[in-house]
N, C-alpha and C positions, 0 to 999 in steps of 0.2 A: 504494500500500500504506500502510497504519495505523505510523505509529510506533513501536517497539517495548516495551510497558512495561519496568517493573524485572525482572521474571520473565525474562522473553523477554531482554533483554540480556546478563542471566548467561547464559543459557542459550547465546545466542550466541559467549560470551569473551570475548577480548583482538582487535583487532584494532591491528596497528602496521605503519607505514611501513618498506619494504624497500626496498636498491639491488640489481642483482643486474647485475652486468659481464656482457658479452654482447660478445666481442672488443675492440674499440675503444671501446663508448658503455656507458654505464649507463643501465639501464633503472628506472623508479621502478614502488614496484608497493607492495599494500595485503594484506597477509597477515593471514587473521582465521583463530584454530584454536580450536574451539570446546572442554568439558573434558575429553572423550572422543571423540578424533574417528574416525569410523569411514570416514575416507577424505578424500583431497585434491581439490577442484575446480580447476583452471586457467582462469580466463576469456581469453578472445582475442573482443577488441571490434571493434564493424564499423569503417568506414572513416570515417576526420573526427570519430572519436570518443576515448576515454581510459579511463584507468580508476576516472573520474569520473561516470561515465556511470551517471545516479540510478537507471535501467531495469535494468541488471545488480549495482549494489548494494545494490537492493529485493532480487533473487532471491538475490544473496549471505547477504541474511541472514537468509534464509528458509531456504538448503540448511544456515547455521552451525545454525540453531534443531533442525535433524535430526538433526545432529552431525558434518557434512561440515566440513571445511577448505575455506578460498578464498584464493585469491590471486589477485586482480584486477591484471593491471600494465600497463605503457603496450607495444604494441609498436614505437614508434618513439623515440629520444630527443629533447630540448627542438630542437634543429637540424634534425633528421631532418624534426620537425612543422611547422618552418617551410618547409625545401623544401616540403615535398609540401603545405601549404595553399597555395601561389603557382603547383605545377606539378600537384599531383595524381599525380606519377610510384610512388610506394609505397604507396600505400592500396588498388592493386590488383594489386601484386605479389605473387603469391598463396606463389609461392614462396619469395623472400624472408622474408616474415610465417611461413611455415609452420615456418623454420630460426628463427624466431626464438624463435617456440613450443619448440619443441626444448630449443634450448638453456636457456631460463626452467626446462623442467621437469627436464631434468636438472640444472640447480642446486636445485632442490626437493628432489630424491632424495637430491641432498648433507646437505642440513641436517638434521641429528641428529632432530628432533622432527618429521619430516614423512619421514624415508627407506624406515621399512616401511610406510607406508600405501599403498592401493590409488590409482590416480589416475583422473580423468577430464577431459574438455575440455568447457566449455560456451563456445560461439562464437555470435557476432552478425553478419548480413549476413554480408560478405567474413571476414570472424573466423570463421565455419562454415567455409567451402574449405579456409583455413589449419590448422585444427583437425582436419581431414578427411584432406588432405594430412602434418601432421605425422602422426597417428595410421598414416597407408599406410607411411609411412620406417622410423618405430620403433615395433614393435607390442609392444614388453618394455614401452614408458615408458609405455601408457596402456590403462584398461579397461574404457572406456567414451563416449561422443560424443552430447552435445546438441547440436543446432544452434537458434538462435531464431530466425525469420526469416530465414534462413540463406540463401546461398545458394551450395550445395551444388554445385552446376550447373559454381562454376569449379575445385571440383578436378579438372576433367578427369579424364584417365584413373584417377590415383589412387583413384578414388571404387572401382573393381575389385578395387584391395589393402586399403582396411577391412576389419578382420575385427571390431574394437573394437565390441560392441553400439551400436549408431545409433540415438538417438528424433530425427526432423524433427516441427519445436515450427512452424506457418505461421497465422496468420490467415484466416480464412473470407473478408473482404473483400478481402483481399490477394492477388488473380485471379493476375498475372504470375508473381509469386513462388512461388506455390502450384502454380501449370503446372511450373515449372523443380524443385520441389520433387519432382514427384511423378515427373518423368521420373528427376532425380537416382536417388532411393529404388530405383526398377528396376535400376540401376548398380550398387547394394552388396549383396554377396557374404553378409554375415556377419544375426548378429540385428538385427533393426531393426524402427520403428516411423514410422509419419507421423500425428500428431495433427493433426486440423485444429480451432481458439479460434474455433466460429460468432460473424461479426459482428465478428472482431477486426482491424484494419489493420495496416500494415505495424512499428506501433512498438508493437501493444499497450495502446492508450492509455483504450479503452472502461475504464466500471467492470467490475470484476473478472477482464478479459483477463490482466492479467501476473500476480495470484494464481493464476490456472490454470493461467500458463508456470509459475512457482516450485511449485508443486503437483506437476504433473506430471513435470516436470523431477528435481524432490527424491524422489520414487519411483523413476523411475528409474535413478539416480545411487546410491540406497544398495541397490537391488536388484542392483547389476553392483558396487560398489563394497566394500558390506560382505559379502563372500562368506567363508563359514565358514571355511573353510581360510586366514583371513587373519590377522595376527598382531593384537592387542588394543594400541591403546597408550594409555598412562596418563602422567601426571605425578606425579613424586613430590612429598613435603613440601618438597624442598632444589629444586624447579625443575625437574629433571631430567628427561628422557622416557624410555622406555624401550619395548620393546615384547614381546609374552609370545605 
């Protein structure tokens, strides 16, 4: 994706560095709220990955440019990351990652300037299951589910208690994923969508593959997200959020 001029970066907002405790660890995470936002995205990124990860904070600043809220965060801590790159054991603990998700977003709902917005989960690789899986646990906390590349496949059973509107986001190239994509899709219950990016591979990487994830993605996220009956929230002159 193209850098974002002076326009587009207003437009985008503020984005600053968040901790947010998670039992024992703190989790680091990247909260951007753009001037009017008309809903929260939560990312939950795939495995061996962060919330550095350029692929999810191209589309992050594509959903802030709509008027979506992101909060990009890690879901393991600094230690947590070094186990699991020497053993692997959490990057596909689906259910673990899923509580983690959880608990991220009910600290979202705490925070004063993000608590009456709509929410939804955009998840990558194993980051989809997790996303997938939280969303089945708590269906109050979220109101909507991207998956990128996702694979859907390991929330198991859970994939039968989503009711949260579901788009599956897969690459045309991306054969295996795309198989497990489509079986997943049959599993869930509620509204859903399976887009297939002709041409595109497992990470997106063709030109203008991840424009069409953040394209697509960013309609459907304000179409589940900014729903009429949802409150408006603003900032005032003194900083302050409020919602109407």
């Amino acid at each position: 994706m193209k850098p974002p001029d002076a326009r587009q970066a207003a437009d985008e907002g503020e984005v600053r560095e968040v901790r947010v405790q998670v039992g024992r660890v703190l989790l680091g995470g990247s909260l951007g709220i753009p001037p009017r936002p008309r809903g929260l995205v939560v990312f939950a990124h795939g495995s061996g990955s962060s919330r550095l990860s350029p692929r999810n904070r191209a589309v992050a600043r594509a959903l802030r440019r709509v008027g979506l809220g992101t909060l990009l965060f890690d879901l393991l801590s600094e230690d947590e990351e070094m186990l699991d790159a020497s053993t692997g054991s959490l990057r596909f603990d689906i259910p673990f990652l899923a509580l983690r998700l959880v608990a991220v977003t009910r600290w979202a709902r705490s925070v004063p300037e993000m608590s009456a917005l709509h929410r939804g989960y955009f998840g990558s690789s194993t980051g989809a299951a997790a996303a997938l899986v939280a969303a089945a646990l708590n269906p109050d906390l979220v109101q909507a589910v991207v998956s990128r590349g996702g694979r859907p496949d390991l929330a198991g059973p859970a994939l039968a208690r989503v009711h949260a509107p579901t788009l599956l986001l897969v690459g045309g190239a991306d054969v295996d994923v795309l198989e497990l994509n489509q079986e997943a899709f049959d599993e869930l219950p509620g509204a859903k969508s399976l887009v297939v990016i002709p041409g595109a591979s497992h990470l997106f990487e063709e030109p203008g593959a991840l424009e069409e994830v953040a394209r697509r993605a960013a309609d459907w996220l304000v179409r589940h997200l900014d729903a009429p009956e949802g409150p408006t929230v603003r900032r005032g002159a003194d900083g302050r959020w409020s919602a109407e």
